[in-house]
N, C-alpha and C positions, 0 to 999 in steps of 0.2 A: 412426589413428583414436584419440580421447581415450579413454582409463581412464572407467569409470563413475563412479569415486573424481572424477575430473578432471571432467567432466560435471555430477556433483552439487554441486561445490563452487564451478562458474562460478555455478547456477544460484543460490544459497544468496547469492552476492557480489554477483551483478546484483540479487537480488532487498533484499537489504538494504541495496545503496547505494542503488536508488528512493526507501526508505523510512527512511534512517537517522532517528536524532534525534539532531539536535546535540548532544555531549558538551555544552557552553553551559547546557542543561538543569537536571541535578542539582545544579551548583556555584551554584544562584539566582540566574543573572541574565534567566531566565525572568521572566513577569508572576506577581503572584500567584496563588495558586491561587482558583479562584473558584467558585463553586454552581454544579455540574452543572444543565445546562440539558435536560429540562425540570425544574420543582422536583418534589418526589415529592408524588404523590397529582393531577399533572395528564399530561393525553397527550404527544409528541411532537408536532411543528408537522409533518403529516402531510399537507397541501400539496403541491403538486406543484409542483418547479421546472423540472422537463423528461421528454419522456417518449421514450425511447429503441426505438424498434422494437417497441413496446408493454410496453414496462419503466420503470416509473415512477423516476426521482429526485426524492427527496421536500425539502422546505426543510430539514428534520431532516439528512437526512445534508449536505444542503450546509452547515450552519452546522456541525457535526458537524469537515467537512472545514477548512472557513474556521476555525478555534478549531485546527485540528491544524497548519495552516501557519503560523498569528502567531504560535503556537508555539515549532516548531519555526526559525522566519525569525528566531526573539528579534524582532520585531515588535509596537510596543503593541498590544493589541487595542482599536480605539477605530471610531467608526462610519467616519470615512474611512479610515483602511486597511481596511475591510473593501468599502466602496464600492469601493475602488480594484481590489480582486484577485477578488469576487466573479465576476468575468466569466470569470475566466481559469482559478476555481479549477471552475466552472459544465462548461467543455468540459475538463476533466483529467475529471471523472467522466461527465463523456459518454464520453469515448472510453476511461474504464476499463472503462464499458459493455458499447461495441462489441467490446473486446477480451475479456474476456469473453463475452458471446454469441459472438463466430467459435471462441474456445475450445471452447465447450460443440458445437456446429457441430462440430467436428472431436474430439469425443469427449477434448479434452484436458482433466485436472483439476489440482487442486491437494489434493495428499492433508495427513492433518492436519499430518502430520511434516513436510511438507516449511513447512508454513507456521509451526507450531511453533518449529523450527530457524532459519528467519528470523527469528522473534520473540526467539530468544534470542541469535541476531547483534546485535541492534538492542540488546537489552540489556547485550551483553558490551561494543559499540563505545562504550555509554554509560555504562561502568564501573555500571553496574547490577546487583541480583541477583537472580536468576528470579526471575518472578512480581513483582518490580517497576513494571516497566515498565506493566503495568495498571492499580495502583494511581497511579505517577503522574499519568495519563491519568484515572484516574476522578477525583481532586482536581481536576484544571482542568477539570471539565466538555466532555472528551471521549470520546467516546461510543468504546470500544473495536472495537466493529465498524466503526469510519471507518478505523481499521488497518488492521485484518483483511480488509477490500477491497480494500483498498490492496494488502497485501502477495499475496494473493491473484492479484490481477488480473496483477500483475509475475511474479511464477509461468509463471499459464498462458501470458502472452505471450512468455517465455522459451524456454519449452517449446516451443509451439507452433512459435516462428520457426525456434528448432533443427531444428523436426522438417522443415516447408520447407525450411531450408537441404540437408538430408540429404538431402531428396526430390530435389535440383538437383546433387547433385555425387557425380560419378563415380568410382569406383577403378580403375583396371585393374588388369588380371594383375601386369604388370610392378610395380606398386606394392605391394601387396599381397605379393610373394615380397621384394621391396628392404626391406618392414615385418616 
């Protein structure tokens, strides 16, 4: 049976490999940094692109999401790559949806620390230093919560599948006194 130590640091790995960002990043061969979308002093595009079990995803976080993958892809951000991945980036938040709702369904969460600690994997893998990594994000007009779901969602699904898995697999005596 893994160490809790062992347990928290698969979860911390899967959840930040989801979610890395490209070391690529910091060294500028990103796009440049551009005006946070929306400009200030107007709303977000608060539009509905899909609506999930009566959970809205709204155009905001999908452009939100599309600006964090051209990104992170080193990808120009230009209207045909966005035509192109729109569709694809459309069902990754559907089904971070779904996977969250079955989380929440199964009373599993995602505590701050544990998303915290991701966020500062993503920062360490990017030679970054705390609290950077928001600021970079908020320079290209990415909306920090398009993260935070992210990383979020990878969490509970983590968790959750573990706990399934646990639910399915058996110890016996004999293994148990062999452990």
């Amino acid at each position: 049976m893994p160490t809790l130590r062992f347990t928290c640091a698969l979860l911390l790995a899967a959840a930040a490999a989801c979610v890395a960002v490209p070391a690529a990043w910091p060294a500028g061969r990103a796009p440049a940094p551009r005006a946070a979308e929306p400009p200030s002093g107007t709303t977000p595009d608060m539009r509905i692109a899909a609506v999930v079990n009566d959970e809205v995803i709204s155009v905001y976080d999908l452009v939100s999401r599309l600006r964090m993958t051209l990104l992170s892809s080193n990808i120009p951000d230009s209207q045909d790559a966005r035509r192109k991945i729109e569709a694809q980036i459309l069902r990754s938040l559907v089904d971070e949806k779904l996977q969250l709702q079955e989380a929440k369904k199964e009373n599993v969460v995602a505590t701050d620390d544990e998303i915290n600690n991701a966020l500062a994997q993503i920062e360490k893998q990017n030679n970054m230093q705390p609290g950077q990594l928001g600021q970079f994000l908020k320079a290209r007009g990415i909306d920090r919560a398009a993260l935070i779901n992210q990383v979020t969602a990878s969490i509970v699904w983590a968790k959750l599948m573990r706990r399934k898995a646990a639910e399915t697999v058996e110890i016996s005596d004999d293994e148990v006194d062999d452990a």
